[in-house]
N, C-alpha and C positions, 0 to 999 in steps of 0.2 A: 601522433596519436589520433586517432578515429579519423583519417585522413580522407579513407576509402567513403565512409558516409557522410563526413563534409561535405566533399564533390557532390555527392548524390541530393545531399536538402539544399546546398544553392541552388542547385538546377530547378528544384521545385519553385522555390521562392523567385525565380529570373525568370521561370516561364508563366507563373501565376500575374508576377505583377506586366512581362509585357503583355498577356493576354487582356487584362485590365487596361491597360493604357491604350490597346489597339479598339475594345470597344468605346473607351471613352472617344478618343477621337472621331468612332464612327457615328455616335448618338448626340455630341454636342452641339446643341441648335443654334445656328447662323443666324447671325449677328442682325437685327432688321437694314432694310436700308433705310437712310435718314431721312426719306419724304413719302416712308412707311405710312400706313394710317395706324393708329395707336390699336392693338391686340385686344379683344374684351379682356374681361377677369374672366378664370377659368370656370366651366360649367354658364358662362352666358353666352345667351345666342345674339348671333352675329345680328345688324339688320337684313329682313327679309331672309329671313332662315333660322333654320332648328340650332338647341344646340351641338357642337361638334360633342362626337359620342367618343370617349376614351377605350381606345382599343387594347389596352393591357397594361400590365401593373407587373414592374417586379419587386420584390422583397416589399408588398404591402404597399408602394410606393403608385398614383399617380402620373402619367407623364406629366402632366404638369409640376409638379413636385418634383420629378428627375429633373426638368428644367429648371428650378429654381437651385437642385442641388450642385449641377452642373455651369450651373452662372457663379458660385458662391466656390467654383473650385474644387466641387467635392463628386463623387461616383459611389455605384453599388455593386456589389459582385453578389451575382442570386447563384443558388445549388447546381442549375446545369450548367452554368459555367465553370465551376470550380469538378464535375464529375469526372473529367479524364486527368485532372492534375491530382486530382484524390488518389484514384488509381495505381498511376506512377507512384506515387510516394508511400503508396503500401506496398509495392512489388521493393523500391528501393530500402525498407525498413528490413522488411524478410529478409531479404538477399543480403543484408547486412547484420544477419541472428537474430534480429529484435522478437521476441517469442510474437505467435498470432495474437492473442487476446492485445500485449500492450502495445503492438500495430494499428489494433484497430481503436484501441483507446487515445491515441493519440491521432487518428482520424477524424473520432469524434468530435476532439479537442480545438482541432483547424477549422474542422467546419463550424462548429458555433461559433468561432472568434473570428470568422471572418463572412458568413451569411448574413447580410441586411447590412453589416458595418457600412458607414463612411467614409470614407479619409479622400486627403489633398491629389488632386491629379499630378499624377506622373511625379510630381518631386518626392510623395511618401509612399505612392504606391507599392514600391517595393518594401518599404518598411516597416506596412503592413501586412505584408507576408511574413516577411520574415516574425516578425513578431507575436503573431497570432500561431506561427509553428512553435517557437520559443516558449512560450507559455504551455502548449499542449507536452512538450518534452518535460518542462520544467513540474508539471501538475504528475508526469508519470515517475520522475527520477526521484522527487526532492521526499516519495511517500516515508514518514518515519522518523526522517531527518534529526539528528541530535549532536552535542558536540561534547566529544570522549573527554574533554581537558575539563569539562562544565560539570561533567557527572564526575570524575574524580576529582574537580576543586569542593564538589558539597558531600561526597561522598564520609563517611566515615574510613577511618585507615587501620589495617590496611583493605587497600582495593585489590581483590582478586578479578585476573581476565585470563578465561579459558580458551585456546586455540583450538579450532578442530576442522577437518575437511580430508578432504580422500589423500594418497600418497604423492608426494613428486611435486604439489602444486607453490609452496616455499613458505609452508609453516613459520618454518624453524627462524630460516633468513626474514621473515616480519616481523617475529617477535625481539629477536636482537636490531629491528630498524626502529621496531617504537619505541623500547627501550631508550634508545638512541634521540627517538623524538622529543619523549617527555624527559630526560633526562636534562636536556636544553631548554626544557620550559620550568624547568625548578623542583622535577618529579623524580625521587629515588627510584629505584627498581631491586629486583630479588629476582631470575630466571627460575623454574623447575621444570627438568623434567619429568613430565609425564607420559611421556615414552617409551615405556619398558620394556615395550616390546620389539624395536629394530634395534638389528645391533648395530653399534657406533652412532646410535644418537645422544648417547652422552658426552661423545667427542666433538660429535659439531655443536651440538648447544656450550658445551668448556670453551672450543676454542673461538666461539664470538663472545662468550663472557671474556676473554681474555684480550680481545682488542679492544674490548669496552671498556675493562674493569670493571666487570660484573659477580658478583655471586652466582653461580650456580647448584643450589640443593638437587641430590639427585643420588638415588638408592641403584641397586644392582637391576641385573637385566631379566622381566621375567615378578618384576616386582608391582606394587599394590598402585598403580597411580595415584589415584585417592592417597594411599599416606602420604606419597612424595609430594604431593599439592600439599596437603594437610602440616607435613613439616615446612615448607616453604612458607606458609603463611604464618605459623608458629615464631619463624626466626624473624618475618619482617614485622608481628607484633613486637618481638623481645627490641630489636634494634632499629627501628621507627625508620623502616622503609615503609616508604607509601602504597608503591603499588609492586605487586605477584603477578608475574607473567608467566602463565602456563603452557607447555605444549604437551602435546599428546597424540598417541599413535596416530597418522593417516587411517582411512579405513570409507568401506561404502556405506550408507545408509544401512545395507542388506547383512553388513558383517555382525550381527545376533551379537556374539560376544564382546567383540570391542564399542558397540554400542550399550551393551551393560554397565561398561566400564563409566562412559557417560555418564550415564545414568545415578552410578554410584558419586562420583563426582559432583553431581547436582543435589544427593541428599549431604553429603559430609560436610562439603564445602559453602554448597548455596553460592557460587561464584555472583557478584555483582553485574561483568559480561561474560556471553560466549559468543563468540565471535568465528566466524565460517571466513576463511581462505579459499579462495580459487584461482585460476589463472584469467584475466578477460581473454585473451585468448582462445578459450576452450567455448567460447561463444554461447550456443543454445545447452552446452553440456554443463556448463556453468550454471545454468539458469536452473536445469533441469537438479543439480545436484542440489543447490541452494534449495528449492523449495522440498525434496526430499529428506535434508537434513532438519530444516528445520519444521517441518513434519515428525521426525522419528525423535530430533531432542529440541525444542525449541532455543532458536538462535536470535540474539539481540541486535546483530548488528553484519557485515561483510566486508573484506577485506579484498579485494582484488589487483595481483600481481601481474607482472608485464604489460602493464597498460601501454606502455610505450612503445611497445611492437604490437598493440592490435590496431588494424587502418581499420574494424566494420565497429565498434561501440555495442555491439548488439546486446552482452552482457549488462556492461555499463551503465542502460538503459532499462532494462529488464527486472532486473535482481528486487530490487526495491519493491516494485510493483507487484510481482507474484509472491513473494513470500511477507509482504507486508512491514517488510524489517529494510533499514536506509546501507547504504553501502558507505561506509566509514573512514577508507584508505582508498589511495591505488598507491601501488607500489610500478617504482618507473623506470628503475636501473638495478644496477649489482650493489650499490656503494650503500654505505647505512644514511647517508643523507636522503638517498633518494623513495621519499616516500612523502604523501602530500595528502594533507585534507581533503575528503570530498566534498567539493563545493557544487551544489547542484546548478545554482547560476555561473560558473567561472564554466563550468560543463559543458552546458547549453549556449554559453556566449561563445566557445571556442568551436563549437560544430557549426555555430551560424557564422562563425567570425564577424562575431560583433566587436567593434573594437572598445 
């Protein structure tokens, strides 16, 4: 998983930190010899002469001061050194989906955490790289951030969660895998279709209730979504299931009527979540649907499938950041296990391969 942009941010963080350790090496001042005459303190003049005049300063810094940094182990990395590795690492974001704006925001992110900084020569060097990327990833993924088991442990019951995102992308298959999730964390469940309108989505939502053991509510084809949520929530008040997992037609932003339908569903229901499915796969089209959708219906939270076949993360990375809402799932295989919390640090440690 995001295998392709792995490669791409080591390289960054391996060329930042040996560029770092090539100038340390080149700036650390030689050792006196031992029958040296003692140095003044700095800014005093020498006998029979001026004082030496300090010919430049980086990051606010002194030579003298880099000297005393560089005695103590430690180095500065100033802006123009860090301008061609900035570079790279925006071209490497792009090229990996990452939409423009949260490229450049996590630009911004590297370069304050790592301009003026200190740290240890050559033994952290690099790990101050990496780290200071790791926080700009982490301050773009983690925006939102919430945990679905937290709102439905305080929630009142039952908890309604609405599905929605374009066609094809595996609605259907994440709601019978959360299901599946919370149903191991000690969380009843209730399916409805809300789908009226594809024919045989009543059959594939029956037949993953049926390897679950699930209920499925769910009226003819061509029928009201709204009631069929509406009775679905009905039955898991009468028989104290906790939580309503709804699906509902695929569809674009653009499609007028089956965004009515939404719509309707938001006044009847008042769903607790709505929650946006896509593939990570579909990369900047992901990105672009997400903030579309939840523009036309506002969306709580995202779910992104196939994460396991995308090598660029660009999605993954994105989503959160533009439309202001955290991404919730990935979805990682076919099987109903496989589906995993989004952990915004477990994320960012696995692109930096942090162990």
């Amino acid at each position: 998983m995001f295998d392709g942009l792995k490669e791409k941010l080591e390289g960054f963080t391996s060329d930042v930190s040996e560029a770092a350790e090539a100038e340390a090496d080149e700036e650390e001042p030689e050792e006196a010899d031992d029958g040296a005459a003692e140095a003044p303190d700095e800014g005093e003049a020498p006998e029979g002469g001026e004082a030496p005049e300090d010919d430049g300063e980086d990051g606010g810094r002194t030579l003298g001061e880099r000297a005393k940094l560089f005695a103590s182990g430690k180095t500065v990395l100033d802006e123009g050194d860090l301008e061609p590795y900035l570079e790279d690492l925006e071209m490497a974001l792009l090229g990996s989906d990452v939409e423009m704006a949260v490229a450049r925001e996590i630009l911004e992110g590297v370069e304050a955490n790592l301009t003026g900084e200190t740290r240890r020569r050559l033994q952290s060097t690099g790990n101050l790289a990496r780290d200071a990327l790791r926080e700009a990833l982490y301050d773009v993924i983690s925006v939102g951030q919430f945990d679905v088991e937290e709102r439905i442990a305080e929630a009142d019951k039952p908890v309604t969660i609405i599905f929605t995102g374009v066609n094809g992308v595996g609605k259907t298959t994440t709601i019978a895998k959360l299901a599946h999730y919370l149903e191991e964390r000690g969380y009843s469940t209730v399916l409805a279709n809300g789908d009226t309108y594809r024919a045989g989505a009543n059959e594939q939502l029956q037949e993953h209730a049926e390897n679950l053991g699930k209920r499925v509510i769910a009226h003819e084809q061509g029928s009201d979504p709204a009631a069929v949520i509406y009775d679905a929530v009905e039955y898991a008040d009468a028989n104290d299931v906790d939580v309503v997992l709804g699906d509902t037609a695929g569809r674009l932003h653009t499609s007028e009527g089956l965004m009515d339908q939404l719509a309707k569903i938001d006044r009847v229901i008042d769903p607790d979540l709505t929650i946006f499915v896509d593939e990570a796969v579909a990369g900047k089209d992901a990105v672009n649907r997400a903030r579309e959708f939840d523009a036309a219906a506002a969306i709580d939270g995202a779910v992104l499938t196939k994460a396991d076949a995308d090598p660029q993360g660009g999605a993954a990375i994105s989503i959160a950041h533009v439309t202001g809402k955290p991404i919730l799932f990935l979805g990682t295989g076919q099987g109903y296990d496989d589906i995993e919390r989004f952990d915004p640090e477990w994320v960012v440690d696995r692109l930096l391969a942090v162990e």
